[in-house]
C-alpha positions as CSV (number, residue, x, y, z in Angstrom):
1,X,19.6,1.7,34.3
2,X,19.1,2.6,37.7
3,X,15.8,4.2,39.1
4,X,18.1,7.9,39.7
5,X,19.1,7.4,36.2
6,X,15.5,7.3,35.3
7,X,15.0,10.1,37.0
8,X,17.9,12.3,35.9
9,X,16.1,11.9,32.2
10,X,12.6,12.6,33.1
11,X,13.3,16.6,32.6
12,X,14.8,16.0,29.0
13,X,11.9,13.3,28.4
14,X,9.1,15.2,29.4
15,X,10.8,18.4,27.3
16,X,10.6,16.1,24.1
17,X,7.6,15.2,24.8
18,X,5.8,19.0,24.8
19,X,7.8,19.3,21.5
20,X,6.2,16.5,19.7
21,X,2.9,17.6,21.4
22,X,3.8,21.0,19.6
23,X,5.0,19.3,16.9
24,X,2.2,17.1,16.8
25,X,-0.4,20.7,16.8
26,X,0.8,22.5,14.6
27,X,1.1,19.7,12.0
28,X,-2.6,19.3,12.8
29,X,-3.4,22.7,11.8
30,X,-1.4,22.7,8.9
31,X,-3.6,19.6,7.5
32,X,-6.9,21.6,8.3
33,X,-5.7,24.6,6.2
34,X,-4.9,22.4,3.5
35,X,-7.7,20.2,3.6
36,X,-9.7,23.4,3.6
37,X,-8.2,24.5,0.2
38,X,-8.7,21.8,-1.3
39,X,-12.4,21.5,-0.4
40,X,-12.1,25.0,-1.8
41,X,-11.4,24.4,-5.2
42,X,-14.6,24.2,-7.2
43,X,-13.4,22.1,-9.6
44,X,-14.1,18.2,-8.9
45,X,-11.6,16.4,-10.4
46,X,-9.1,19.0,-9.3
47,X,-9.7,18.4,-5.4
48,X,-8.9,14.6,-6.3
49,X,-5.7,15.7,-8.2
50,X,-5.0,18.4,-5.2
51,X,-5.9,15.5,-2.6
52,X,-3.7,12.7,-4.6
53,X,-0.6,15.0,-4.4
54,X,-0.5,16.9,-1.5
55,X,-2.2,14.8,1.2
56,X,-1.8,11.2,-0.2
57,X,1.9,12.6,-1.1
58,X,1.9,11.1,-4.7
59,X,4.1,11.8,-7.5
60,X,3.1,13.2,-10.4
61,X,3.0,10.6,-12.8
62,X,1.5,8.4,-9.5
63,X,-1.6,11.1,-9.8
64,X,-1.8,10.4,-13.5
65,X,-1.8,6.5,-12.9
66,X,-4.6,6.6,-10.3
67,X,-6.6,8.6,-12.1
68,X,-6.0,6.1,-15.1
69,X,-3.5,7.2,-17.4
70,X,0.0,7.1,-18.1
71,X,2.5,9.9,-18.6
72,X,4.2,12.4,-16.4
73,X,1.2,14.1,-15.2
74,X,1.4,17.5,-16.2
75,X,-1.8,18.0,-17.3
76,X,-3.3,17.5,-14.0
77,X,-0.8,19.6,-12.4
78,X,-2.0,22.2,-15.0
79,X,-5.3,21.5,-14.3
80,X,-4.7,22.3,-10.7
81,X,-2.6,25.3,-11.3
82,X,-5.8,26.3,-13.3
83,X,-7.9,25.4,-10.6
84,X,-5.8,27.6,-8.0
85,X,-5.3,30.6,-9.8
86,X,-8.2,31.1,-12.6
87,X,-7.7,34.5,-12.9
88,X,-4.3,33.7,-14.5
């Protein structure tokens, strides 16, 4: 590739580049909301369960294996539903 070629790209390279930067930001800010509600939930065990799923991005039955047991794991995902909405 020549060195014009080069530079017929650097306007559509430097446009990807602010849209992963963007990209990049507001993913950023997405994991500081959620890491916020989690720290949020007053329930112990239920920030691991909340931390397992959503930020390690485990399965169900994954969560239920780390926290050693088998099964499908819906009683920590009701645990965390409980945890999230208590008035319920």
């Amino acid at each position: 590739m020549s060195k014009l070629d080069l530079l017929m790209t650097l306007p559509e390279a430097l446009r990807d580049l602010r849209y992963l930067r963007d990209l990049l930001d507001r993913t950023e800010d997405r994991y500081a909301r959620l890491i916020g509600i989690i720290e949020g939930i007053e329930d112990p065990q239920a920030q691991t369960i909340a931390r397992l799923k959503y930020v390690d991005g485990l399965t169900w039955p994954q969560v239920a294996i780390r926290l050693g047991h088998s099964g499908a794991g819906d009683s920590y995902r009701m645990r965390l539903v409980r945890a999230l909405t208590p008035d319920l």
